[in-house]
Every structure is written in C-alpha cells, then in structure tokens.
C-alpha positions in Angstrom: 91.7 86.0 158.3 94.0 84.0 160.9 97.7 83.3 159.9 96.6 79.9 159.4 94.2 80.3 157.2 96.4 83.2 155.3 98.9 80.0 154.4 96.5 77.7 153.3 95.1 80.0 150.7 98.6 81.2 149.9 99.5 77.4 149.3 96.4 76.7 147.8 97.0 79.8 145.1 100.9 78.2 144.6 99.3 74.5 143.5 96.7 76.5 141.1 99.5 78.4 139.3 101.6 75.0 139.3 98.3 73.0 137.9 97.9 75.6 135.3 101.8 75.8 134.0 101.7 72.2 134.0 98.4 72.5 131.8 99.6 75.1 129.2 103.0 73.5 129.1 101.7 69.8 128.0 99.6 71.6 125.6 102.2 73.8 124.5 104.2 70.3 123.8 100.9 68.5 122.3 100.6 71.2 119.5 104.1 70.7 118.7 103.3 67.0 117.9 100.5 68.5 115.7 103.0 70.8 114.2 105.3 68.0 113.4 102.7 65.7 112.2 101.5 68.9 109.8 105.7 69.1 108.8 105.5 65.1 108.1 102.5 65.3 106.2 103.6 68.2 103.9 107.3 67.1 103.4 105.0 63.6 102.2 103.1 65.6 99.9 100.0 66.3 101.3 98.7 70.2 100.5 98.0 71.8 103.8 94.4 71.8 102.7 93.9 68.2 102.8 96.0 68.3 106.4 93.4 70.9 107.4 90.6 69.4 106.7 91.7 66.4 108.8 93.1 68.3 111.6 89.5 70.2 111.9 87.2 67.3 111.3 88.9 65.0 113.4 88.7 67.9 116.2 85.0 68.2 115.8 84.0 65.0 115.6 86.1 64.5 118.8 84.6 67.6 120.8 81.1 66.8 119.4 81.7 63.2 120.9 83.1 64.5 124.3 83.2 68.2 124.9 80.1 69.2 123.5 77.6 66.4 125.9 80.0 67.9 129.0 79.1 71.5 128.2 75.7 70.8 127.8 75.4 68.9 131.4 77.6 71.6 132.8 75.6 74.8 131.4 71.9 73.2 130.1 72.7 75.0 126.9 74.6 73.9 123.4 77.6 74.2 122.7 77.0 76.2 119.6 74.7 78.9 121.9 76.7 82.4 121.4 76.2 85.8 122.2 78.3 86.8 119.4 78.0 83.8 116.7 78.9 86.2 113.8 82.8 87.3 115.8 82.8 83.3 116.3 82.8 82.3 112.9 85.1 85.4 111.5 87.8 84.4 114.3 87.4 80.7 113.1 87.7 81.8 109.5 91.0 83.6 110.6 92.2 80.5 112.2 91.7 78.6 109.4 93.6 80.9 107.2 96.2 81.2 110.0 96.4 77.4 110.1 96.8 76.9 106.1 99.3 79.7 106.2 101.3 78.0 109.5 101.3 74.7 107.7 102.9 76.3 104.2 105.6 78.1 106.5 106.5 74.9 108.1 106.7 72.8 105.4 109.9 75.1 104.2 111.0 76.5 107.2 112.3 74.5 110.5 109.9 74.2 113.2 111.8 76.0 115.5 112.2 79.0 112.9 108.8 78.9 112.2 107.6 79.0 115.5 109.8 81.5 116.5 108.4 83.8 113.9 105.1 83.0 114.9 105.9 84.1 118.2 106.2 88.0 117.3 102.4 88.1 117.1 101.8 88.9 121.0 104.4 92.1 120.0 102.3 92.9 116.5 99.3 92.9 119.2 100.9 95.4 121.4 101.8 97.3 118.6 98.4 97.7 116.8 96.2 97.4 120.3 96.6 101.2 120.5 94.0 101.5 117.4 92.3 98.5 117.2 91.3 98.1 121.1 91.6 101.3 122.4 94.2 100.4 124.8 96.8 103.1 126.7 100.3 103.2 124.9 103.5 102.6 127.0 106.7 103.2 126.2 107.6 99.7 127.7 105.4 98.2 124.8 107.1 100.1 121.9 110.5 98.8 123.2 109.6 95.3 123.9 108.2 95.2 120.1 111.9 96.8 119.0 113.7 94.2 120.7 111.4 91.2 119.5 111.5 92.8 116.0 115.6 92.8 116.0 115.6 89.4 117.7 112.9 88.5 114.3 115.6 90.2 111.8 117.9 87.8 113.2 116.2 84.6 112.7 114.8 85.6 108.9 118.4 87.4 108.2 119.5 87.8 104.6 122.1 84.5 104.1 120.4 82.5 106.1 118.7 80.0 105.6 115.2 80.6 105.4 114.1 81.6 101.7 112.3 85.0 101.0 108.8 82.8 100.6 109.3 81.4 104.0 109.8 85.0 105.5 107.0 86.3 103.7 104.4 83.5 104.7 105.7 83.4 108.4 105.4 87.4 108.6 101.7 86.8 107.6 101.5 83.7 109.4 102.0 86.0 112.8 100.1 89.2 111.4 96.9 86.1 111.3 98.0 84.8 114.8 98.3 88.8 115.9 94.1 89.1 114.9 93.2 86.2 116.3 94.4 87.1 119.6 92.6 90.4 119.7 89.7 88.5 118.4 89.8 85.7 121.3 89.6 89.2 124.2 86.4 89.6 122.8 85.5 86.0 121.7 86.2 84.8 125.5 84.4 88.2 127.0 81.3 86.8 125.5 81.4 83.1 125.3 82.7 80.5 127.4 86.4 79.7 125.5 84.6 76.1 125.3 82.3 77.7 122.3 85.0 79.5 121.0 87.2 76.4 120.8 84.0 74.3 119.3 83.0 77.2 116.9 87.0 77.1 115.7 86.3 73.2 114.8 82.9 73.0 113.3 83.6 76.1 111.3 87.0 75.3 109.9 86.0 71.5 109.1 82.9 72.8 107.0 84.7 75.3 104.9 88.0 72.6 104.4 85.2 70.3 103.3 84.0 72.7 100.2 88.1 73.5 99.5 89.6 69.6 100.1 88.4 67.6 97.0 90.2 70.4 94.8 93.3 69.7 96.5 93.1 65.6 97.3 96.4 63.8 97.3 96.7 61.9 94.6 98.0 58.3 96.2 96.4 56.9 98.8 97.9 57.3 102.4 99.6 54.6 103.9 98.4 53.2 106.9 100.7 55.2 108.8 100.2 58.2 107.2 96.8 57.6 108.3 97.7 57.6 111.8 99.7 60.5 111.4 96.9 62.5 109.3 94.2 61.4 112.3 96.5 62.7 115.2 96.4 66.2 113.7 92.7 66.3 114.6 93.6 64.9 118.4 96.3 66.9 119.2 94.9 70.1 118.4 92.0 69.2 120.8 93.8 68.0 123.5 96.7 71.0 123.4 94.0 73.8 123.0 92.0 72.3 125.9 95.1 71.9 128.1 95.5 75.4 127.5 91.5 76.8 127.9 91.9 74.5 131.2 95.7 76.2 132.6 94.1 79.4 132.3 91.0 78.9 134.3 93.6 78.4 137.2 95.5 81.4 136.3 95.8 84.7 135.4 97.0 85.2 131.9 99.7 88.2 133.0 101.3 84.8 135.1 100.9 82.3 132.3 102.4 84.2 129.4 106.0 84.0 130.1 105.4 80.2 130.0 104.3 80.2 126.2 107.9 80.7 125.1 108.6 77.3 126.1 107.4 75.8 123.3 110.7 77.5 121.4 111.8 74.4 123.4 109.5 71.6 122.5 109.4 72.8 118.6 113.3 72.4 118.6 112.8 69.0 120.0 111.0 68.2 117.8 112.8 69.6 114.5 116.3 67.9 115.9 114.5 64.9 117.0 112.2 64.3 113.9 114.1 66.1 111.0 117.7 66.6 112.1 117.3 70.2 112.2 118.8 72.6 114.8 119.3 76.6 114.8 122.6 77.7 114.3 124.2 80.2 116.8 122.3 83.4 115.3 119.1 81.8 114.9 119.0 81.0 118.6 120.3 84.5 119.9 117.5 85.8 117.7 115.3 83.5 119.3 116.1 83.9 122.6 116.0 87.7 121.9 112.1 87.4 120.4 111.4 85.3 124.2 113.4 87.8 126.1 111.5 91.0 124.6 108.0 88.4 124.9 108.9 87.6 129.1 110.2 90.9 129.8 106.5 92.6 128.5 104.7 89.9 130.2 106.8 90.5 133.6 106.4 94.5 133.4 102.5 94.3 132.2 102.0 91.7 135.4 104.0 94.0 137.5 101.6 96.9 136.4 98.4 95.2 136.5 99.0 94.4 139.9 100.4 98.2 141.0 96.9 99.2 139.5 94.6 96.8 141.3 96.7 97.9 144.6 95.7 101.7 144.1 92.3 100.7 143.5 91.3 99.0 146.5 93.8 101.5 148.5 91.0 104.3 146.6 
C-alpha cells in the first residue's frame, strides 16, 4: 500500500471513530432525557410499572413502524428471526426487571448518584466473567474493580445522603445491568443487535401489559404528562440505536471510555431539572468509579491490540 493510500485509510479510520463517539455520546445524552422523564414521572406519582409499560410500547410500536420494514429490506428476513430466541427473551426479561429496578432507584436517589452506581456493573462483569464466561483473570481487572468499588463506597457512604433502600435497589439495579451485559456478548454473537434491541421492546411491552392495569395511576395524566410519558418510549429508541449504530464504526475496547460521559449529561440533567448536584465526596467517588472504568478500558485496549500484534507476527 503507497503512502498515499496508507493516509487516506488512516484518515478514513479517524472520521469512523469520530462518527461513532458522536453516535454513542448523543445516545448516551438521549437516555438521560429518558432517565429524567422516568424521575418526572415518578416524583408525579406514576409507579415505574405504568412508566414501563409506556417506555416499551412506545418503543415497539416505533421500531415496528420504522426499524423492523428497514431490517426486513436490508436482510429479507423478520425482525423477530433469531438463532437464539429463548437467550432473547431471558435478556429482555432482565431488562425489564433492570428497567423497573432503575426507575425505583431514581425516583429516590439523584440521577447522577444513581447513575453512577449503575456504572459499577462493567466492574461486577469483570469480576464474575472468570466463572460465568470462561474468561482469563488479570490482576489489572481485580484492581480496577477495588478502585471502582471504593469510589462506590463513596458515593452510597453512611451520612450521606442516599437512604439504605436507595443503596440496596441501585446495588441490584447494577448486579441486573452486570447480566445483561454478559447476556448482550452472546445475544450480539448470534443475532444482529437490531433483533436484540426489537426482542428487548416487544418482550418488555407484552409482559408490562399483563402487570400495568394492577398498577394504573389513579388520575388521569395531564396533557403534558402525556408528552412526557410518550417520550420515554422515543428516547429509549433513538439513544439505544445511536449506540447499536456508534459501535458498528468502532471497536468497543475504543468506545468504552466514552460511556462515562454520561456521569456528565445525568448531572445536567439532575442540576438542570431538579436542582440537584453532588457534593464534593459524591463526585470524587464518582470520578473514582470513571477513573477505575477508563483505566480498564485503556489497559484491556492496550492488550487486545499487543495480542492481535503477536498473532499476525506468529
């Protein structure tokens, strides 16, 4: 390959990381609106069930109007065609639970808190891939969990501000997100992450359907609070497809680092929205859960790439 040619391909690989951070970021910062629609809602008196249920049928009837006719034209199949239909519906399951269990955190917690706690489930996944994936161990994991773990201890410390319930529900909230993300490797090694993402709609929408009328509000919403319940449903389409579409330009070793950022749209949002901002401790605990999250993300890049090297050198 000429010089030339060698810079047009490294430029060409530089705008396809830049395409994809801009992706992921946007949707980073489109689920935060969803987050703080789901905070609105709750604080209104909504139960997370009835914000659920809107949040998934919105998102299906969305995808089924749009995403679903693409894939189709794209791949002459359905949508709904899976090699592994019975993972797709237990990791949709999961993400339902996850979302309910989200929701109930943030309806008592701050949203930064809340999604900083959230944000120790790529650490619970390094810390439980050893037995659940069969993945080699490395020191450099153990102490990347350690560090995100104290920076966590921080955040949820005794006297703050956070109540034992909200620690409890945001430590299972992250355990939920921790499965999920061991169930999307294999989800997305069988099925293209457009299925996956369709399957996390239809399923969640039919089983909020059977739960919602036990848990109905019991005034009607206001015309904004229509808006408001209707956007949940938009937003989680548009920020999860920003995201499926960032990583199809990059590799997710580059991209991970870049998922802390939405520490800094979800504080946005809580000062903007709510009047709530961390206090001194909470951020150094938060910036010491992102530090221990980037710092993993930069050594596992750094090794993936020393291993690929020795391969084609073999």
């Amino acid at each position: 390959m000429s010089p030339a040619q060698l810079a047009m391909s490294a430029a060409h690989h530089r705008s396809q990381i830049t395409l994809a951070v801009v992706f992921l970021i946007g949707g980073l910062w489109t689920l935060s609106l969803l987050d703080t629609a789901g905070k609105l809602l709750a604080m209104a008196g909504y139960h997370v069930v009835m914000i659920a249920w809107m949040r998934y049928t919105i998102n299906t009837l969305f995808m089924a109007v749009t995403l679903a006719p693409l894939y189709r034209r794209r791949n002459g199949k359905s949508i709904l065609h899976s090699k592994r239909p019975g993972l797709q519906i237990a990791r949709a399951v999961l993400l339902l639970v996850s979302t309910l269990l989200f929701f109930s955190v943030i309806k008592i917690v701050p949203l930064a808190e809340g999604t900083a706690m959230n944000f120790c489930a790529p650490l619970l996944v390094l810390a439980i891939s050893p037995w659940l994936l069969k993945e080699a161990t490395y020191v450099s994991r153990w102490v990347a969990v350690l560090v995100g773990f104290t920076g966590m201890l921080i955040v949820i410390r005794p006297g703050g501000d956070i109540p034992l319930h909200g620690v409890l529900l945001g430590l299972l909230s992250a355990t939920a997100m921790a499965l999920i993300s061991i169930l999307n490797r294999k989800a997305n090694q069988a099925d293209n992450p457009m299925v996956t993402l369709f399957y996390s709609g239809i399923v969640g929408s039919a089983i909020s359907t059977v739960l919602v009328p036990f848990f109905w509000s019991s005034h009607s919403p206001s015309l904004t609070e229509w808006m408001i319940l209707i956007s949940t449903g938009i937003t989680s389409t548009v920020g999860h497809f920003l995201q499926i579409s960032a990583f199809r330009h990059a590799e997710a070793s580059v991209l991970t680092p870049f998922f802390y950022a939405q520490i800094i749209s979800a504080t946005t949002m809580g000062w903007l929205v709510f009047g709530q901002f961390p206090d001194g401790f909470t951020m150094l605990g938060i910036g010491i859960i992102c530090a221990s999250g980037v710092g993993i993300a930069y050594v596992e890049h750094r090794r993936i790439h020393r291993f690929a090297k020795g391969a084609r050198a073999a």
